[in-house]
N, C-alpha and C positions, 0 to 999 in steps of 0.2 A: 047406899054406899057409905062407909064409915071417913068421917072427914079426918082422921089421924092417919088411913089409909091413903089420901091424897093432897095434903097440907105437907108433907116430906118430900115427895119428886116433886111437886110444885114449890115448894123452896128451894130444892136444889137447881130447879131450872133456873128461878129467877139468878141465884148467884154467880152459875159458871155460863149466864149471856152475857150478866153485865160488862162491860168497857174496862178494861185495866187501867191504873191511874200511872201510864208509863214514862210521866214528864218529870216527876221524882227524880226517878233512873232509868234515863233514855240510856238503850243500849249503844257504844262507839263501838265500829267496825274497829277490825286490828288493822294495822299501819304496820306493812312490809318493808324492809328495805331492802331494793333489786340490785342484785349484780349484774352489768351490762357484760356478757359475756363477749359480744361481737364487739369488736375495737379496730383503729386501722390498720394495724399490727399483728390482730389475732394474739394478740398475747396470752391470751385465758386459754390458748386449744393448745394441743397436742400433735403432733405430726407422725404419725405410725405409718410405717412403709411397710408393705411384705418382701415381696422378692423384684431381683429386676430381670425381666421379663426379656425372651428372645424373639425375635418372630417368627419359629418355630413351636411357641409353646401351645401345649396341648389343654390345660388347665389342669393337670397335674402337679403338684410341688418338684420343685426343679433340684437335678441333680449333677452333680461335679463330672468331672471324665473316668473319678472310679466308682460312678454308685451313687454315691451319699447324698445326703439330702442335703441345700444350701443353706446356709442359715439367714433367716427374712434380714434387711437392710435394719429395721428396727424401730427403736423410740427417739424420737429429736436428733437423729441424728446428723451432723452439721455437715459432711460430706456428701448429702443429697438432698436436693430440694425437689419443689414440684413444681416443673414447667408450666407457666401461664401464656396464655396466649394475651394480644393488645397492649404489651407493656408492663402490666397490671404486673403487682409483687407477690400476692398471694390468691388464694383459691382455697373455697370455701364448699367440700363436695361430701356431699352425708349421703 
């Protein structure tokens, strides 16, 4: 066997076992900064309503006395909130 044929992988071996010298340039994780979405307030959410509900409904979208379709209560809106039960202000249901 020709030693030029195996003096190359045996170099490249030794190289890429050796130890990296990583204390040079230790890698630093990145550093997040979180937004607490959950508050006592819930001020970071949303309150979307759909329709308000009879207790006849069928789970069909609800309609008027000529037909039409109702249109949902909607986004934030400040003339309906959502009943909690224990006092409690808000409700938190995904």
């Amino acid at each position: 066997m020709n030693f030029n044929n195996l003096a190359f992988p045996l170099l490249f071996l030794v190289v890429s076992c050796s130890p990296a010298d990583d204390q040079q340039n230790p890698v630093k994780p990145e550093q997040y900064d979180w937004d607490q979405l959950i508050d006592a307030d819930l001020s970071r959410w949303d309150n979307y309503l759909s329709f308000q509900y009879t207790s006849d409904y069928d789970g069909s979208p609800p309609k008027n006395e000529q037909g039409e379709l109702i249109e949902p209560i909607g986004l934030n809106n400040p003339e309906y909130g959502v009943p909690v039960a224990n006092g409690q202000k808000w409700a938190l249901r995904i």
